[in-house]
N, C-alpha and C positions, 0 to 999 in steps of 0.2 A: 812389511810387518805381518807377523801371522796371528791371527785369535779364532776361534771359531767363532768367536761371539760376533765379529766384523760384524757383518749382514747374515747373520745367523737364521734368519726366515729364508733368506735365499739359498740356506741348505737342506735341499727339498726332500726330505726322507722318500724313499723311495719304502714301499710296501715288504713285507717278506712272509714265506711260506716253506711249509714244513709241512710233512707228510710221513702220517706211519699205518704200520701194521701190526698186527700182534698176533702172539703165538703162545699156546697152551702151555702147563708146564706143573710140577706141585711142588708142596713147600709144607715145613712140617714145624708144629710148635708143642710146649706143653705148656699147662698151671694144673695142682689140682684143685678139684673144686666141688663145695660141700655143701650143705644145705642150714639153715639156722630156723629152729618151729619154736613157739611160746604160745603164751595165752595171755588174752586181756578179759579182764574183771571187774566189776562196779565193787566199792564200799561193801554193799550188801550180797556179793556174791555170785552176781548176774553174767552173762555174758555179756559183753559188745563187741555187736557185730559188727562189719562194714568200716570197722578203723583201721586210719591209714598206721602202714607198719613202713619205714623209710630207712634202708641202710644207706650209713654217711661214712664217707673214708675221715679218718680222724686226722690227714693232713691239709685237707681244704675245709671240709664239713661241706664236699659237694656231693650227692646224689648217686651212690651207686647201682642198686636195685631199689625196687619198691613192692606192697602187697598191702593185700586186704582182709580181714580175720572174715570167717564164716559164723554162721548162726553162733555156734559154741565157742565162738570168741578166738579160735583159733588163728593159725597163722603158719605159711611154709613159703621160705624164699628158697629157689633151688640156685645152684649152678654160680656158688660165692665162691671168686678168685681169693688165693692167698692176703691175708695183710689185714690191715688192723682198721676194725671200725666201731660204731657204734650205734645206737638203733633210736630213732626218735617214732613216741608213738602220737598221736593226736584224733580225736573224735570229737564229731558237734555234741558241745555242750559239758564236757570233762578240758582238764587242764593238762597240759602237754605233759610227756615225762620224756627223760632220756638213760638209755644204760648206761653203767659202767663201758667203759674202755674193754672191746674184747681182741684179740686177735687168731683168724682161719687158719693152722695152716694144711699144708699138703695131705697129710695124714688124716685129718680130719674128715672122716663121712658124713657128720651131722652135729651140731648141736643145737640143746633144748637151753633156752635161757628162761624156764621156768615162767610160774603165774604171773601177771604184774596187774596191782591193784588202780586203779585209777580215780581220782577224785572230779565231781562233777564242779562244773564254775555255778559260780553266784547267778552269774543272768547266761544266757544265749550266746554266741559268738554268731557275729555275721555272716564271716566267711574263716576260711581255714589258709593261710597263706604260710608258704614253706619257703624261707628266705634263707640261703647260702650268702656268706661275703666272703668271696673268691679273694686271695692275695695279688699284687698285682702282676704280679712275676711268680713263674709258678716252673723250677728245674726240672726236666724229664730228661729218660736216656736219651734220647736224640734230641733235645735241644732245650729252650727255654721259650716257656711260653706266656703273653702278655694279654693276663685278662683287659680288655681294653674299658668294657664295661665299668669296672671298678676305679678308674680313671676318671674326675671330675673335666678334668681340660678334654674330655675326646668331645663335649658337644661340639658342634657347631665344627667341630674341624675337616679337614680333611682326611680320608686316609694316608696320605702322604706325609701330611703333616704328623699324623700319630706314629708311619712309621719312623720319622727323622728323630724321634723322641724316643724308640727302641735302644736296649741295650745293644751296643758293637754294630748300629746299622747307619754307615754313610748315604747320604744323598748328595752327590756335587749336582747341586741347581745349575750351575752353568755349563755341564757337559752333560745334563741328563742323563745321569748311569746311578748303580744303586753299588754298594759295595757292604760285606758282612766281615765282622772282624778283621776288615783291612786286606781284602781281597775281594775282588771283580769276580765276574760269572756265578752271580746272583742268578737263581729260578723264580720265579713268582706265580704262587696257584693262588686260585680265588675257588674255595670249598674244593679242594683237592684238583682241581682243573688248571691243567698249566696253560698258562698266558704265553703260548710261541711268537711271541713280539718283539720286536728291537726294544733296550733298554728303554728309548728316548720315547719311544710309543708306551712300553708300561709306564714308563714316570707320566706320561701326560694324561693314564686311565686314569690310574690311582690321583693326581689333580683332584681330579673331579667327579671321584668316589666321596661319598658321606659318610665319615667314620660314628656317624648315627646306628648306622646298618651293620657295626662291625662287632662281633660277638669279643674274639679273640685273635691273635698273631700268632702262627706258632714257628719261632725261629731256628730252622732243625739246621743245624751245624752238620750232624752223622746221620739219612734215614735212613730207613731201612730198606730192605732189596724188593719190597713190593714198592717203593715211587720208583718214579723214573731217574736213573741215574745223571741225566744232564743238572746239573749246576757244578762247577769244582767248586764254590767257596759254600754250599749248602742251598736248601731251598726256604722261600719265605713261604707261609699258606696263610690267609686272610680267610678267614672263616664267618660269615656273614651270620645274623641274629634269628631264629627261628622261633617263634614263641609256640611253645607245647603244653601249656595249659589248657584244661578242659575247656568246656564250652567254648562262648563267643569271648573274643577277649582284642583291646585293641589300645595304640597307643596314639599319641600326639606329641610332633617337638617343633617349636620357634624359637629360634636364634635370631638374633640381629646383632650386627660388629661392623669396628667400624676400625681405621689403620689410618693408612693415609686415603684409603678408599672405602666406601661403604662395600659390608657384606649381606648374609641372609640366608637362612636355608628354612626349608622348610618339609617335616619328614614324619608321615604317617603309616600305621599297620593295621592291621586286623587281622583276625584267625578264629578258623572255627576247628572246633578238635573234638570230635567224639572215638567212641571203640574203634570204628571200621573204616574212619574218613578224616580227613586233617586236611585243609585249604590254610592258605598262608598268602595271602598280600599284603606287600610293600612299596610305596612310592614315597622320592625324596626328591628336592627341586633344592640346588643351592647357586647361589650369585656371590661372584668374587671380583669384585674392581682392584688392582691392587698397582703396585710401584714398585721399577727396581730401577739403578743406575749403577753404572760402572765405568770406570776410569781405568787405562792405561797408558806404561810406558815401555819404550822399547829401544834398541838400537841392532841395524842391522844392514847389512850390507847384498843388494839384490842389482842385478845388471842395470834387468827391464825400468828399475826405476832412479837410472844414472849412477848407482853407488852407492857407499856408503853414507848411511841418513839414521836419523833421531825421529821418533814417532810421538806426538802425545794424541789421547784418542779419549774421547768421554762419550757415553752413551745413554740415554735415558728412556724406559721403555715403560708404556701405561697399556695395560693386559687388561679384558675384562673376559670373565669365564660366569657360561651358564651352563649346565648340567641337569641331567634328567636321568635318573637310577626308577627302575619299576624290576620287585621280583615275584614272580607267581611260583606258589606252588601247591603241588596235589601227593595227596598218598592213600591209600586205600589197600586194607589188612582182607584180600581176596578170602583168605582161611588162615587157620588156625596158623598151617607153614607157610604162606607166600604172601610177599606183600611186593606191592608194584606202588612206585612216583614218578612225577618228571615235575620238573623247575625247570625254571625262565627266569633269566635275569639280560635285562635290556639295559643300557647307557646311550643316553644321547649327549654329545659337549659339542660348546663351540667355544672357540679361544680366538677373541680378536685383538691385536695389538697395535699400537702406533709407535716405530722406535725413531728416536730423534739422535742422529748421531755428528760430531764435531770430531774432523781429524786435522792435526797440523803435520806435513810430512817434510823435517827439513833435511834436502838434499845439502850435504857437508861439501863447499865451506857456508853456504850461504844464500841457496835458491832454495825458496819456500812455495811447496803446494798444499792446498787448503781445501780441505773437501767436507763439504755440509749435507746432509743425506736425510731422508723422511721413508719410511719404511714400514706401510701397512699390509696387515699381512690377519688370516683368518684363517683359525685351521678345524675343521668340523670331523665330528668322531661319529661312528654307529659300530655298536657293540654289540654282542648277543652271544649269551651263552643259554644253553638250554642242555639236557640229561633225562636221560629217562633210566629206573632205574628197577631192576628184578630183583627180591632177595627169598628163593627156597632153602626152608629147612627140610633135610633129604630127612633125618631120622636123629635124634637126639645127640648132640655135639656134631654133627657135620651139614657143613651148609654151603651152598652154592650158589653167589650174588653177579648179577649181569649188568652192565653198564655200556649206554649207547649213549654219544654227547656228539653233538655240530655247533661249533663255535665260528662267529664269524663276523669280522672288523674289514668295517670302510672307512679308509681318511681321504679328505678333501682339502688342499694346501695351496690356494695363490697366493700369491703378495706383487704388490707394484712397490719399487722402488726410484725413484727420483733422488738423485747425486748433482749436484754440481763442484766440480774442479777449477779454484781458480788461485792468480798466485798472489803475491802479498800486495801488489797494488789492485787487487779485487777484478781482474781483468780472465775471463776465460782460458784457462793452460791447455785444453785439450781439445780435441776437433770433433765433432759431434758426429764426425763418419767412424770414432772406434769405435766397434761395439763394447770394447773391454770399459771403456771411458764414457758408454753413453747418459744423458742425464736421466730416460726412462727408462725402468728392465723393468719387467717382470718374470714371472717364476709360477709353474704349476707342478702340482704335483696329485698325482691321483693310485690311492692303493685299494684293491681289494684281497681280501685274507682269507679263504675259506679252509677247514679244517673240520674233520671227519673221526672221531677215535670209537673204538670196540673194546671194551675191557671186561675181563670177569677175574674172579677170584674163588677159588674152592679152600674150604679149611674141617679140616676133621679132627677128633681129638682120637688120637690111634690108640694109647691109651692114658691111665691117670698121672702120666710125668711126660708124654710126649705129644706134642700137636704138631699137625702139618697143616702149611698153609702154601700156598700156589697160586699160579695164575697168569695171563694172557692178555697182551694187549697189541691193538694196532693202531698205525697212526698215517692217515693221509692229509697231507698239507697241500694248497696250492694256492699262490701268489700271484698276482698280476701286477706291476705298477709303471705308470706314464710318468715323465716327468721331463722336466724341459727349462731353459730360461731363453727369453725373447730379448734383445734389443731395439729402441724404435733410431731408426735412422731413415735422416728425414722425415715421410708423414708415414712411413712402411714399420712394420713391425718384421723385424730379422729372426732366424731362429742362429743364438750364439755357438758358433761350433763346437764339436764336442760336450756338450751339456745336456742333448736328448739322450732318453732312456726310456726307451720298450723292453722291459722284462717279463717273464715268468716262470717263478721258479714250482720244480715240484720236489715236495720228499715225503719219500715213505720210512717209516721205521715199525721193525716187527722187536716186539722183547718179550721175554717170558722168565719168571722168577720160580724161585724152590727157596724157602725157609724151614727148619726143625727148629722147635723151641721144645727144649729139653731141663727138664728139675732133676739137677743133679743131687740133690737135697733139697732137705727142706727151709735149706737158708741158701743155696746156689742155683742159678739160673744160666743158661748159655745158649744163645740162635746162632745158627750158622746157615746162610743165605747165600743166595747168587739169583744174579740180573746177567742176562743176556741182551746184547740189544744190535740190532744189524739196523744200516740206514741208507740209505742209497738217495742221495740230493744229483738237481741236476735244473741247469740255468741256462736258459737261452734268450740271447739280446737282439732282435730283429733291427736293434738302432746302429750297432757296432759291429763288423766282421770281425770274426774270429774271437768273439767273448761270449766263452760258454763254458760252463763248467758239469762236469760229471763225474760225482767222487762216493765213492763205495767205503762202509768202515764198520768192521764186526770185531765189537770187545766182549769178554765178561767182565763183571763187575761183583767181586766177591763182597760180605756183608758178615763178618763176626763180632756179636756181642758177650759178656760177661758179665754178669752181675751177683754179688754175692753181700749176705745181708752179713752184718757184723756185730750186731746186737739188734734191740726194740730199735734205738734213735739213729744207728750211723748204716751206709752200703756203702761199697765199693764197687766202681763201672769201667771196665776195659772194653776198647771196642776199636776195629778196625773196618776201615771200607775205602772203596775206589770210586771215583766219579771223573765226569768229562762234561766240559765246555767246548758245544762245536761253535766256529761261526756261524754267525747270521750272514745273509746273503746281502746284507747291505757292507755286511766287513767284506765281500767277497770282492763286488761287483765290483769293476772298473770303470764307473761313473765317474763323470767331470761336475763339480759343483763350483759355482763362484764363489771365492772368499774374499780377498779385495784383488787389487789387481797385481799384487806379488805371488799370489799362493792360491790356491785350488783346494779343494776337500776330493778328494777321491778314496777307492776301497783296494783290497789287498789279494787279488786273484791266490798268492802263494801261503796265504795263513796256513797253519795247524790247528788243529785242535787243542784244547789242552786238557792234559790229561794228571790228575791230582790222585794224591795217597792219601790218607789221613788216618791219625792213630790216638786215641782219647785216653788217657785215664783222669777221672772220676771220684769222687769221695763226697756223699753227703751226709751234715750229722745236724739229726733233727730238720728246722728249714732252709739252715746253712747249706748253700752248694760251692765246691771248690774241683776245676778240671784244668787241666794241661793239652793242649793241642800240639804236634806237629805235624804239619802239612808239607807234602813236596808237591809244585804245581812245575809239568815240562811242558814247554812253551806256552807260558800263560799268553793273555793278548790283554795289547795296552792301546787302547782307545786315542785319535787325535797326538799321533807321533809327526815329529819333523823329518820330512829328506827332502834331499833337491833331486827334481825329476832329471830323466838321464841327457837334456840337453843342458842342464845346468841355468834357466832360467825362471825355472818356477820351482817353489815351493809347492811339495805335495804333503797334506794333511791327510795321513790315515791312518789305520792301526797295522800295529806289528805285534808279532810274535818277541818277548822276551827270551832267552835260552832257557832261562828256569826261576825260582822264587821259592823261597826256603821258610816258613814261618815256625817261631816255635810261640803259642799263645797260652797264656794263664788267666783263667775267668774264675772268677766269683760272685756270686748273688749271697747277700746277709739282707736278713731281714731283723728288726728287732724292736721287742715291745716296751715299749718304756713304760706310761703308765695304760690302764684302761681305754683313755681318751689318744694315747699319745702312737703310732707306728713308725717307723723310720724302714727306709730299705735303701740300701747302697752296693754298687757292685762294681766291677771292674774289667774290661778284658783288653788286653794289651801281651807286648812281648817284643822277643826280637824278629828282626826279616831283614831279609838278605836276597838279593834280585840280582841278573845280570842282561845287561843290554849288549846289543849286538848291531843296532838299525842305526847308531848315529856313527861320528865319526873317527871315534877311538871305542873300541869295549871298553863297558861300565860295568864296577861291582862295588853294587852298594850294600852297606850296613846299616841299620837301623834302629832306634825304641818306638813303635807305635803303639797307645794306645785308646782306650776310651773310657771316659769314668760318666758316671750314672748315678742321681740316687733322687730319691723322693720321700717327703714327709706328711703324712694323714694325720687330720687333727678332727676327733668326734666333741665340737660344741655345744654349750646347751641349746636348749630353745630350739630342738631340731636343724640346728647349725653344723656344717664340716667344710674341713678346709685341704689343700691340699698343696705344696711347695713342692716344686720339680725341677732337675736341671742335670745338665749334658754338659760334655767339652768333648771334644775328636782331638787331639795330638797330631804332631804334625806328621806329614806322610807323602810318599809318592807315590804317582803314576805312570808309568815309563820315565820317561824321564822330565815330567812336571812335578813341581814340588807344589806343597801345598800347606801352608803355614795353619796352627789347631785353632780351632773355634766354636762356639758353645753357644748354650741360651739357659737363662732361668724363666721358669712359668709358673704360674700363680693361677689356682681356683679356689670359690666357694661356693656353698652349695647350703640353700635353704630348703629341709621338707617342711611342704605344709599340712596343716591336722585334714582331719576326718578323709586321709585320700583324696586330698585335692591337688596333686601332683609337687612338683618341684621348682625353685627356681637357680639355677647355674650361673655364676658370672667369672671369667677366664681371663685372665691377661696373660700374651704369648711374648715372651722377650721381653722381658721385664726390661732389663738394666739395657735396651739394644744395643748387644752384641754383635749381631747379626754381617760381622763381615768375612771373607773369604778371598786369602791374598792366593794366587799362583804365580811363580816361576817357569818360564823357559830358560835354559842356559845357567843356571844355578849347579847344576850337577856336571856338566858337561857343555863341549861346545854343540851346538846345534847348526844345522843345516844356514848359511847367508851368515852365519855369525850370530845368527842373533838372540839377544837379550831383551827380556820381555818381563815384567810385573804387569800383573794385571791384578783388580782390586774388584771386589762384586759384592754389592750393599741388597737385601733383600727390602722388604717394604717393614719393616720392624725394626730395620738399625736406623733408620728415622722418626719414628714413632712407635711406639707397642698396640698393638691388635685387639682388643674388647672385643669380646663377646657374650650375650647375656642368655640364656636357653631358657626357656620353659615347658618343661614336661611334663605329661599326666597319663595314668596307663586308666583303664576301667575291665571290667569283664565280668564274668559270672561263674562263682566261686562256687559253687552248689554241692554238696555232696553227693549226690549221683555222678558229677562232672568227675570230681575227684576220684572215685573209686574208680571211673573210667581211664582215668589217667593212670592208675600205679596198676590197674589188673590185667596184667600180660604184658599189653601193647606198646607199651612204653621205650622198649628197644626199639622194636619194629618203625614206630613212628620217628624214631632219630636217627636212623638209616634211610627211613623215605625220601623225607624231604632234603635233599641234600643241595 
């Protein structure tokens, strides 16, 4: 029988590394861009000074520039891109006003929006608070992105959990990999830094990230030629929470939840933010006891274990996760053009589990083996991401920003395993000299990640319809990882053959981009970009002769977009771009991993890369978004494939290369206002696909409908009451040749403020109706490797109880007018590029 999930601690991830370099290069864009003067006025005539002047885009009412009037009341915001805003004024002691609706465009030098009178309040205002409510789903040209904030259910949860809640974003919990729109080789950055990790390692960060800390997601399907071209299915970027308000200002969150296991987290900030200086600390502590089980069946036919045989197999596994997130950061406005920061962001996790497993394995007609197994197993993370970061303005529209980052993860993975085999009169079946059959193994595994990147970026505005943007980066990786499983026979501890692994891999990767962003009017827009990228990986295994790899690969990666506005409410967006998924060096390696004693996990020395097109058109009108994908992915790779190795008695579990994968996908985000109190937002993305296998044992071409539906409902009640209904379904779908039957959740929050700023209280139910299950297929599609047939059923800790959680949070700070005029007079950019 094959599962990965077997003894699944005993698939000891080995470590992986990646290495680049970067290389100069320029890139060119336009907008033009104008300037907006007024004046503000007392009743009687007067000026006032020192009031905030705050341009809002009239599609979010979020914050585009800011300013502050002078003695005479005055006011100049320079350097306003195209598009439609509107201007909120506010001073201590007058009553806010807001303009009309106006809209910049191209042509536009300057406008004056005239005197505005202001009326004073009745008493004092204590403080000045400028409050945005962000939508929660917000369509950009390169993708869709998920204020998380505005999300009542993000307390207390996971990042994980927030992104399995994402429009188009799978999680399979049981093969740890991430999938977008129905396609593998996902990227994952955390504040624009990619995570060069095996899937299985980012899924176990993100675990034990605190979606406390998380500003927003932004899920780029097409970006642009300034990232990095690796992901074919698009990149996720998790953008972590900065607070940039003046003065000292800090918050407070406690969660307590509770499932079939108690939870808790516990998640603090503070920040101090003047003209010339911004510090920013955050630490979060969360604890997660939790429960899963799973049950399989199977039939298959394997030598080593007599023949033809019926599998049933049940698992039950109690996890407990603690976690430690701390992010520092500094920034400082050296002058007027340069400003320099660097952040630190640290993760400490430890994941310990006990798995209890029951196998009946009946060899046909009528010999029965019975194996009972206990599986403790402890996996400990250290994290560390850090940046430092340069940004000079050479001379008005051209500016030159420097980025220097060392990223770097240690994992620590034992487990002891204790098995016994025996047959249906409970009588020992096997001899304690196998080591394949011993009752004690254990299993280590030890990785260290070290990564090195150099990046800058130049951009100038050549003239008023054309910008150039550019830039250089390098990347050095380097990997080390042990790993091993022991048998004890007799009072000795064996090392099991073929199971060690001394690796270290190195790569470097140099890329360099050129983009022109060009106004061909003053309703069309078009960038045209290219990414360069050359990599040079190379693996040497001092445990195994003759397993090494050394592979060289220089693509470009063109980038054209289209955009053309079609009135005030509707655009239209054409965009084409190329991307690559290489393997990870754990898909490379030719490592032996235990899975039971029919079948082994090992890697795929002959992989390809895969190498994706992809082609958007686009159409938004008003908040409605509606786009069309097709995607060509050549040799995508499919994680956990069946063959029988070439002596024909084990089963090898690894990934292969598919020949190709065709998708053609339609997405839509609505949002809609029903009353005041009432938002509703629903979306869609799905379509057809079409794959062809090549690794089993007839080619396969399959045809398919995948999709994923999404939608959530906000309810503002009285008494400072809101509420918030959300829910998901995934469609059914495969993965080489695993099927995977659809499955969803509904989630439930509410959300009490309390007066005079006495923060909030949150309470979340995850899986409402538990849903929470997840069937797979082996042999469904096709015949597989020994014949065999396999359902396998995976219940999370929710499809037996729903998850409570209760948050309470409170921010304070000091709202001051000097603070504030500090915040919107100049620096305001500058400190949102610092702290990064």
């Amino acid at each position: 029988m094959c599962r990965h999930c077997l003894n699944y601690t005993n698939n000891l991830t080995m470590g992986k590394l990646h290495l680049y370099l970067g290389v100069l290069v320029l890139s060119t864009g336009a907008f033009g861009q104008s300037s907006i003067t007024g004046k503000i006025m007392t009743t009687d005539a007067k000026p006032i000074p020192s009031a905030n002047v705050l341009l809002l885009n009239v599609s979010d009412s979020s914050l585009k520039k800011g300013g502050l009037t002078n003695d005479s009341g005055e006011y100049v915001i320079n350097l306003i891109d195209t598009g439609s805003y509107f201007i909120r004024y506010t001073a201590v002691g007058f009553q806010a006003w807001h303009s009309p609706v106006f809209r910049v465009e191209p042509a536009d030098k300057s406008r004056h929006l005239g005197t505005q009178v202001m009326d004073r309040e009745s008493k004092e205002l204590e403080a000045i608070v400028v409050k945005a409510n962000k939508p929660l789903y917000q369509q950009q040209a390169e993708g869709l992105t998920v204020n998380v904030e505005s999300s009542i259910l993000s307390k207390g949860s996971s990042a994980l959990q927030v992104l399995e809640r994402s429009p188009g974003v799978f999680i399979d919990r049981q093969y740890n990999s991430i999938a977008l729109n129905g396609k593998n080789g996902v990227m994952v950055m955390l504040n624009g830094k990619l995570l060069r990790l095996s899937s299985s390692e980012v899924v176990a960060l993100l675990n034990g990230m605190s979606a406390n800390n998380i500003e927003k997601i932004e899920l780029l399907t097409t970006p642009p030629a300034k990232y990095d071209a690796e992901g074919s299915a698009g990149m996720i970027n998790i953008i972590l929470k900065k607070n940039k308000k003046a003065g000292t200002n800090g918050s407070l969150s406690l969660t307590a939840g509770y499932g079939r296991k108690e939870k808790g987290t516990v998640s603090a900030s503070i920040s101090h933010n003047t003209n010339n200086l911004d510090l920013y600390l955050s630490y979060t502590f969360s604890h997660d006891k939790s429960y899963s089980n799973w049950f399989a069946d199977a039939y298959q036919n394997v030598p080593i274990l007599g023949g033809p045989e019926t599998v049933q197999y049940w698992s039950i596994t109690h996890p407990e996760q603690n976690s430690h997130d701390v992010t520092l950061g500094l920034g400082t406005r050296l002058n007027t053009k340069t400003t320099i920061g660097a952040n630190v962001t640290f993760n400490s996790s430890s994941y310990a589990s006990t798995i209890i497993n029951h196998g009946e394995f009946t060899i046909l007609p009528d010999s029965l083996l019975i194996m009972d197994a206990r599986i403790n197993g402890t996996n400990r993370w250290k994290n560390l991401i850090s940046s430092i970061n340069l940004e000079k303005k050479i001379r008005e529209g051209e500016t030159l920003n420097f980025d220097l980052d060392y990223l770097y993860y240690k994992n620590d993975n034992p487990s002891l395993v204790e098995s016994f085999f025996t047959n249906r009169d409970g009588h020992p079946a096997v001899t304690d000299n196998d080591s394949i059959f011993s009752p004690y193994q254990k299993g280590f595994a030890n990785t260290d990640i070290h990564v090195g990147v150099f990046k800058f970026d130049y951009a100038k505005q050549l003239s008023k319809k054309v910008k150039l943007e550019a830039g250089g980066k390098g990347t050095y990786t380097r990997s080390s990882s042990v790993s091993g499983i022991e048998s004890l026979i007799g009072n000795k501890w064996v090392n099991r053959s073929g199971t060690n692994n001394n690796m270290i891999v190195k790569e470097r990767i140099a890329a360099a981009y050129a983009s022109v962003n060009v106004d061909l009017s003053t309703s069309a827009k078009m960038v045209i970009g290219a990414r360069y990228e050359y990599s040079h990986t190379t693996m040497d295994s001092s445990s195994k002769e003759g397993v090494g790899i050394d592979r060289k690969l220089s693509k470009l990666f063109p980038n054209i977009s289209f955009t053309k506005k079609l009135n005030e409410h509707s655009e239209l967006q054409l965009s084409y771009t190329k991307r690559i998924s290489r393997p990870s060096y754990n898909d490379l390696a030719s490592f032996v991993t235990y899975n039971d004693a029919a079948s082994v996990i090992t890697g795929n020395p002959l992989l390809k890369p895969t190498i994706t097109n992809i082609v958007r058109l686009g159409y938004n009108y008003k908040y409605y978004s509606f786009a069309v994908f097709f995607s060509r992915d050549d040799n995508p790779i499919a994680r956990y494939q069946l063959t029988a190795s070439p002596s024909g008695e084990l089963m090898y579990v690894s990934p292969q290369n598919l020949q190709y994968q065709n998708n053609i996908t339609f997405q839509t985000n609505l949002p809609f206002k029903v009353t005041e109190w009432w938002n509703m937002n629903y979306g869609f993305a799905g379509g057809l696909r079409q794959f062809k296998l090549e690794h089993t044992k007839e080619k396969v071409k399959k045809n398919y409908f995948g999709y994923n539906v999404y939608g959530s409902e906000t309810f503002k009640l009285p008494k400072g009451f809101s509420a918030e209904l959300s829910g998901w379904y995934n469609g059914a779908s495969y993965d080489g040749s695993k099927k995977v039957d659809g499955f969803g959740s509904v989630n439930l929050g509410i959300k009490k403020d309390l007066k005079d700023n006495k923060g909030s209280f949150q309470l979340s139910v995850s899986d409402v109706f538990m849903t929470m299950n997840i069937n797979n297929y082996f042999g469904a599609l096709t015949e597989e490797a020994f014949s065999l047939k396999n359902h396998f059923s995976f219940n999370t800790e929710s499809r037996s109880f729903p998850i409570f959680r209760l948050t309470y949070t409170r921010s304070w700070g000091s709202n001051n007018s000097k603070g504030l005029r500090k915040q919107d007079n100049g620096s305001r950019e500058e400190r949102e590029r610092v702290i990064k």
